[in-house]
C-alpha positions in Angstrom: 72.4 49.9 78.4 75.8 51.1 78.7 78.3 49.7 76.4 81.4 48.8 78.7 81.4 47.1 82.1 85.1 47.0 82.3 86.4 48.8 84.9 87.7 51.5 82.8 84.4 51.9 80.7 82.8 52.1 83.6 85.3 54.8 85.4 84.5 56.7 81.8 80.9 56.7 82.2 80.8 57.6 85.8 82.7 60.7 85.0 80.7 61.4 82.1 77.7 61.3 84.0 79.0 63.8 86.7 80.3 66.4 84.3 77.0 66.0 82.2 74.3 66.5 85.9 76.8 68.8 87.7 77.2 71.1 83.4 80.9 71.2 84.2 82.8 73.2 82.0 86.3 72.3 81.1 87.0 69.2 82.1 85.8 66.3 80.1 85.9 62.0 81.1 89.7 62.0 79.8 90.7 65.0 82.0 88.9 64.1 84.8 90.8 63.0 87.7 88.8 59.6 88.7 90.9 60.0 92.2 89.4 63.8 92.9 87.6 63.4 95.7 83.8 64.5 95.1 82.5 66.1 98.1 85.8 67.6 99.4 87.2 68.7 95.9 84.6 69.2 93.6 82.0 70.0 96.0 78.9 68.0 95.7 76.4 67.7 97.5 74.3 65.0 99.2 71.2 66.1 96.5 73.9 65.7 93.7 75.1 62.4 94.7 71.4 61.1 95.1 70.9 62.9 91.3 74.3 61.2 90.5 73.3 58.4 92.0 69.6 57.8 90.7 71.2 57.9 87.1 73.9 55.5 87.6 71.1 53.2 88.5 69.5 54.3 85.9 72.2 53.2 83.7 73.6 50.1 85.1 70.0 48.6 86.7 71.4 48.5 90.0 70.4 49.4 92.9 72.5 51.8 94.9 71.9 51.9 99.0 71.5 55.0 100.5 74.1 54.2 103.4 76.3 53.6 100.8 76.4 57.0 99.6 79.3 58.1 101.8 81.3 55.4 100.7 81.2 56.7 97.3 84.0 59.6 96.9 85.6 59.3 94.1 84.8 58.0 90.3 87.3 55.1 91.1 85.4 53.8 94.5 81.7 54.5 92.5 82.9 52.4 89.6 84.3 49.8 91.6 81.1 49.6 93.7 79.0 49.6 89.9 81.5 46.8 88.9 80.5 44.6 92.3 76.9 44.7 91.4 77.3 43.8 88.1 79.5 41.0 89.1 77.1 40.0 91.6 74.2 40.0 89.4 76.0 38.0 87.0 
């Protein structure tokens, strides 16, 4: 269970997560530019977002929809969307 579900814990483990699936090197959650956008700056893919995306479920026990993938750019839009399930489910 993750231990923050304020925004900015959340923001930290999203980015966390991405550097730990994607083995990035040199960049760590403080360094890491939650605005970057994913696919058109860092270059993931649609199978590393669904990797990405089946952890972060994994984490938070949410469910994360498919369509919503393209939505879901940068660390800041993910955690939001994390943040809105949680709230939702609370």
């Amino acid at each position: 269970m993750p231990a923050s579900h304020d925004i900015k814990g959340i923001i930290r483990r999203v980015a966390e997560i991405i550097i730990e699936e994607l083995k990035l090197e040199d960049v760590t959650a403080d360094t890491f530019n939650p605005e970057m956008d994913l696919v058109d700056e860092l270059g993931i893919d649609s199978m590393d977002l669904a990797t990405i995306a089946l952890v972060l479920q994994d984490e938070y026990q949410i469910t994360i929809d498919e369509d919503d993938y393209p939505k879901l750019k940068t660390i800041c839009l993910i955690a939001g969307y994390i943040e809105e399930k949680l709230t939702a489910r609370n």
